[in-house]
N, C-alpha and C positions, 0 to 999 in steps of 0.2 A: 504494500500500500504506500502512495504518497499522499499524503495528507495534503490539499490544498491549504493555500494563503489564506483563504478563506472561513477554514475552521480556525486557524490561528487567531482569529480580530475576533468571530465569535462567541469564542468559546470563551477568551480572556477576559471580554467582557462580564463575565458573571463571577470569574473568579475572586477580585476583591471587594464582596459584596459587603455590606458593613456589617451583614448577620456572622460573620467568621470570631469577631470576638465581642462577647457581653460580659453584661457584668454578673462576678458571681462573690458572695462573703467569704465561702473559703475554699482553700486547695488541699482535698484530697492527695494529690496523689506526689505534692510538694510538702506533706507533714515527715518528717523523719533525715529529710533531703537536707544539706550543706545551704539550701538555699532558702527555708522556710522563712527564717528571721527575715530575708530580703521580704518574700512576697506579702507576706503578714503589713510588714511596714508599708510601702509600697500600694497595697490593698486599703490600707487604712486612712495612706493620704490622700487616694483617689486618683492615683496617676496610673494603678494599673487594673485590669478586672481578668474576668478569667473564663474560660468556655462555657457554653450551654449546659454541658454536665456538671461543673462545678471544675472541674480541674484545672490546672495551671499551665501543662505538659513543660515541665521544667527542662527535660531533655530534646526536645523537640527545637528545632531553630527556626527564626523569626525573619522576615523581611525587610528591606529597609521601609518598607510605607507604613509597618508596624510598629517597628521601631521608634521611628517621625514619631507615630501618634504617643509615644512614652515622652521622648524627650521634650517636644511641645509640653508635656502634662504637668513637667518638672516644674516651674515658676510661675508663678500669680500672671507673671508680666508675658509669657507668651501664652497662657491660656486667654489671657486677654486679647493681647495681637491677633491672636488666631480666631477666636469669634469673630473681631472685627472684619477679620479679610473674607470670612464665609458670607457674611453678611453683603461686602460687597466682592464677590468674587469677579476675578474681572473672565470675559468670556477667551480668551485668549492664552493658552496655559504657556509657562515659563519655558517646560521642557516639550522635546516631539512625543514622549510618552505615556504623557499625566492627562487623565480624560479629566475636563472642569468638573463632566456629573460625578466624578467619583467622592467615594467619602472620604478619603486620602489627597485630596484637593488640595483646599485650605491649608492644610498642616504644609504640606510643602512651597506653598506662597509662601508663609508665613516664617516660615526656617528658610528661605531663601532672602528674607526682608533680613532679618537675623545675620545669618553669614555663618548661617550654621551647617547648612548643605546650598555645595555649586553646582552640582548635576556632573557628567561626562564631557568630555572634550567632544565629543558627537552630537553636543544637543539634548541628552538624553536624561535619565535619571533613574530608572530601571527600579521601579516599585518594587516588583516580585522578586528581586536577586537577592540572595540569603546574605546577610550582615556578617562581612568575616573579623575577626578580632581586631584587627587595627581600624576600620571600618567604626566599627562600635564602640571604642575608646576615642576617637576622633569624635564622634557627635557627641557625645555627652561631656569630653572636656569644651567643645565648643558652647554647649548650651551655656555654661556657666563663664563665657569671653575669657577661658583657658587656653593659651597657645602653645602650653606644655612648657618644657625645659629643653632649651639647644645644649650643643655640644656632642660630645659621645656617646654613646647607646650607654645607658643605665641597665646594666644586669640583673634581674632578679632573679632564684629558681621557680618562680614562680607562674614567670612569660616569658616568650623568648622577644627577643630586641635585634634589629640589626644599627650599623651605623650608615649615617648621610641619606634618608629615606625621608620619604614625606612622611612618615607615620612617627620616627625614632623621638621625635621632642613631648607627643602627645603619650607615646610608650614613659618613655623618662619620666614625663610630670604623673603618669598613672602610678608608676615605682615610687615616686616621690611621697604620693598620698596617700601611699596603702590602699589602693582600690581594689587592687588583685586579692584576690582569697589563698591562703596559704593552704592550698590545699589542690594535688594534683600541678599541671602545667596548660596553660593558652598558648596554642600553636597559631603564628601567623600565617594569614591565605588562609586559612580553615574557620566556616562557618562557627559564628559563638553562639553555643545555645539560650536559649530564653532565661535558663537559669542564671546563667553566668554573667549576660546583661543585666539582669534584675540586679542581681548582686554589686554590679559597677556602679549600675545607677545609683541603690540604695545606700552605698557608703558615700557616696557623691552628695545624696542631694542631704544625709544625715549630716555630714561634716557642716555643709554651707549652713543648717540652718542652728548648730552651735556654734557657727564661726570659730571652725576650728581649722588649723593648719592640714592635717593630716588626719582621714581616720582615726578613731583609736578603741572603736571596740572590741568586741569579742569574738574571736575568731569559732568558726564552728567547733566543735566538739570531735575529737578523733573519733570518738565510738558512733557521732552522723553516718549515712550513708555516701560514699565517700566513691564518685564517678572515676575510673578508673579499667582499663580494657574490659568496659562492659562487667563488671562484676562489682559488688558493695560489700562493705563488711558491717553487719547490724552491732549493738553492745551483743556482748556476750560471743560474738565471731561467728555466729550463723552467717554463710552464705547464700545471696541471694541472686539475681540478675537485673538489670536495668537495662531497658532498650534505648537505642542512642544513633543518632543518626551515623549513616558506614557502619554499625558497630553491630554486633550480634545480643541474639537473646539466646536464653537455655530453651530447648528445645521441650512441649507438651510431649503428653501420650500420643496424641492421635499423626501418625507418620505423614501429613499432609503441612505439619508446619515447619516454620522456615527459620535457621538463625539470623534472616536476612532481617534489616530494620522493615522494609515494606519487599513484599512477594506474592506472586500469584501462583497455585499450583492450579489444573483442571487434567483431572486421572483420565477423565474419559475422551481425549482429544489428547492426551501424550505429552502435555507441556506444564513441567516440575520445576517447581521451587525459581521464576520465572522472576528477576528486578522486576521491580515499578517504582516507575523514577519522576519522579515531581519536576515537571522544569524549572531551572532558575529562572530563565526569560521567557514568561506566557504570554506577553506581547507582541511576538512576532512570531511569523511561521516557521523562521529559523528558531526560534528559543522551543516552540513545540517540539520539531522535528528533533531536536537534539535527544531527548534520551533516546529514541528509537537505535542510535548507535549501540546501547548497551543493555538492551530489554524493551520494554512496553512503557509508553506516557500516560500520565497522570493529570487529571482535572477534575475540578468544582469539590465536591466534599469529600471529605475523608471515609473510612470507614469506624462506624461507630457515631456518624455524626450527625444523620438521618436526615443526611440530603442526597443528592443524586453521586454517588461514584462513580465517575467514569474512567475506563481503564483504554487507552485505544494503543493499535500495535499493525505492524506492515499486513499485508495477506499478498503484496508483490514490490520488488523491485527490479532496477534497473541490470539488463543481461551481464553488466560487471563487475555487479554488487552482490559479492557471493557472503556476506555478512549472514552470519545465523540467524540472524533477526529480522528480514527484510522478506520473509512469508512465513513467521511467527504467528501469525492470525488467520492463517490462509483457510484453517479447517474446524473454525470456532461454529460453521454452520453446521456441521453435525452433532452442536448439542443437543442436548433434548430436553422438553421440559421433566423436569423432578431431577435430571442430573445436578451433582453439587461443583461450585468453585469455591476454593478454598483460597483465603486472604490472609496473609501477615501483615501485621501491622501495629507499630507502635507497644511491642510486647503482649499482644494479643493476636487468635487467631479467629479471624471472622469465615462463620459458614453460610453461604448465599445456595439457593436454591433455584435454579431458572423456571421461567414460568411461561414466555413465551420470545419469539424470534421474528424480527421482518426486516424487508430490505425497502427501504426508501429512495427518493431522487435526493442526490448530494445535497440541494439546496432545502430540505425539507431539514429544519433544526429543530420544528415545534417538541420532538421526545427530550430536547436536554433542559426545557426550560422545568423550574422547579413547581410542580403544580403540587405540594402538599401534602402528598401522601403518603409521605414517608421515606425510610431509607432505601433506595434501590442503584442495586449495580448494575450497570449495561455497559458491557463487551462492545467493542467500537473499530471498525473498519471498512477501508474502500472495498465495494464491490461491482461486481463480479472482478474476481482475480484478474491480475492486470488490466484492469479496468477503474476509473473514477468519477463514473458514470454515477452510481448509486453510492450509498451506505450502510453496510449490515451491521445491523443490533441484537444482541442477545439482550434482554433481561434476566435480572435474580433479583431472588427479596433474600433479607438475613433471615435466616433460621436458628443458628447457633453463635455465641461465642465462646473461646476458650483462651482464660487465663494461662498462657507460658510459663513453664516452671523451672 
């Protein structure tokens, strides 16, 4: 399958809908975590809220238009700005990326008014791209007119630093203030998880408002659960597992689950333990097409989240494109209803049930839109084989999920 331009513009559109984060009082599944104190605080002061189920997904990583909406949240003075600019939004956006109707708008006016984010050298500003560690210690020493400390990279064991980089002076002033958590290491270029922002923010925005030099509270507790090659250590040394983006889970009973972070298995179509890869760039047809390199793509809800998952993957490629994955969906039409797909995901395994199958004309989108009725997964591909003429959909509903162990 090649996925036209066309699914790319929209299918994106629905993706940062502002339903992806609400507010919730507490975090399950951040009680025990190195990062609770963060979200607790943070929760409290109304800069951050948490999913429809209550949870926080402390290990799960964040966007930067997610991101934006924290660091805006940090100061009286740009929640203020930023109502302002919603109010009069001007119709013309800053970047080629940023839709005015989106709810991620404002905040990036407004942190552009600030000088808190410039966008890309392309014009661009790339909403959906995961926040990698220097990335996320840049915006939040910006929020607070921090330009960091020059000079030579500041070593901590706690992040890595290099010298003469755009990022080394904002690394340095985070070393300086004790923002990093003593606990584990922050690798550069590598996406920071939700936890691990929270945690920056929250000594951040803690410090400013005792007007103090430096952090200086209390580090988490060794016997915390403590992120590490996907494994934690409870008090008492019980092990346990933690899912984590690239990172694995311990594997259930049922031989259908994956130590992958997100996976598809379907037994009765021959295709095991299967990536599903979320794009970084859902914006454009090239940011979709990208995972197909190395599995099946990812859009709209999650599983577990009980909106639509859509999972889509090739059923043809080009004659010299002998890539595994490039008629990976080729034979999703012989599911049948009552056969199951089996989904990993986020340390859990979701079981779907198909219910029925059809093939539409490409420009026929009315099945992705969310019409309410709950969680449903539909299989997604150009048809007929080498063809892009239509597009075949399997539906499933959840039937089961099973906790990882």
């Amino acid at each position: 399958m090649r996925l036209s331009s066309t699914l790319g513009v929209l299918l994106t559109m629905a993706l940062l809908l502002p339903s992806a984060l609400v507010r919730a009082a507490t975090f399950a599944d951040a009680s025990g975590t190195p990062y609770q104190t963060a979200f607790e605080y943070l929760s409290r002061a109304q800069i951050i809220s948490g999913y429809s189920d209550g949870s926080g997904k402390p290990y799960a990583t964040l966007n930067r238009a997610e991101a934006l909406k924290v660091v805006m949240g940090m100061r009286s003075e740009d929640r203020a700005l930023t109502e302002r600019v919603r109010i009069a939004l001007p119709p013309l956006p800053l970047f080629s990326d940023v839709d005015q109707r989106s709810w991620y708008a404002a905040y990036v006016e407004a942190a552009f008014e600030r000088q808190i984010v410039t966008g890309y050298p392309d014009g661009s500003f790339k909403p959906a791209r995961a926040v990698t560690v220097e990335e996320a210690i840049a915006l939040l020493l910006r929020t607070y007119g921090d330009k960091g400390i020059g000079g030579a990279a500041t070593l901590s064991p706690y992040i890595e630093n290099r010298d003469g980089l755009w990022f080394t002076p904002y690394v340095n002033g985070a070393i300086g203030k004790n923002l990093v958590m003593h606990q584990g290491k922050l690798t550069l270029g590598t996406p920071i998880t939700r936890g691990q922002f929270f945690d920056i923010a929250y000594r951040l925005h803690s410090m400013s408002a005792q007007k103090q030099a430096a952090f200086t509270g209390a580090e988490p507790q060794a016997g915390a659960m403590v992120r590490s090659t996907g494994l934690v250590q409870r008090p008492g040394g019980a092990t346990i597992s933690v899912p984590q983006p690239g990172g694995t889970v311990a594997r259930a009973t049922s031989p259908y689950a994956s130590q992958k972070y997100f996976a598809i298995t379907m037994p009765d179509v021959g295709i095991t333990d299967l990536a599903v890869i979320h794009p970084t760039d859902p914006f454009s047809s090239q940011g979709v097409m990208a995972p197909l390199q190395n599995g099946v793509g990812h859009l709209f809800s999650f599983p577990g989240g009980g909106g639509k998952v859509m999972i889509y993957g090739h059923s043809s490629g080009y004659p010299w494109d002998r890539s595994q994955f490039t008629k990976i969906f080729r034979k999703i039409n012989e599911l049948d209803p009552g056969d199951r797909v089996y989904v990993t995901y986020d340390g859990k395994m979701y079981v779907y049930e198909v219910t029925y199958e059809e093939s539409v004309a490409a420009s026929d989108t009315s099945r992705l839109t969310d019409d309410g009725r709950g969680e449903e997964l539909i299989l997604y591909t150009c048809w007929p084989p080498d063809s892009i003429s239509q597009r075949y959909y399997v539906h499933a509903v959840p039937v089961e999920t099973v906790a990882l162990r």
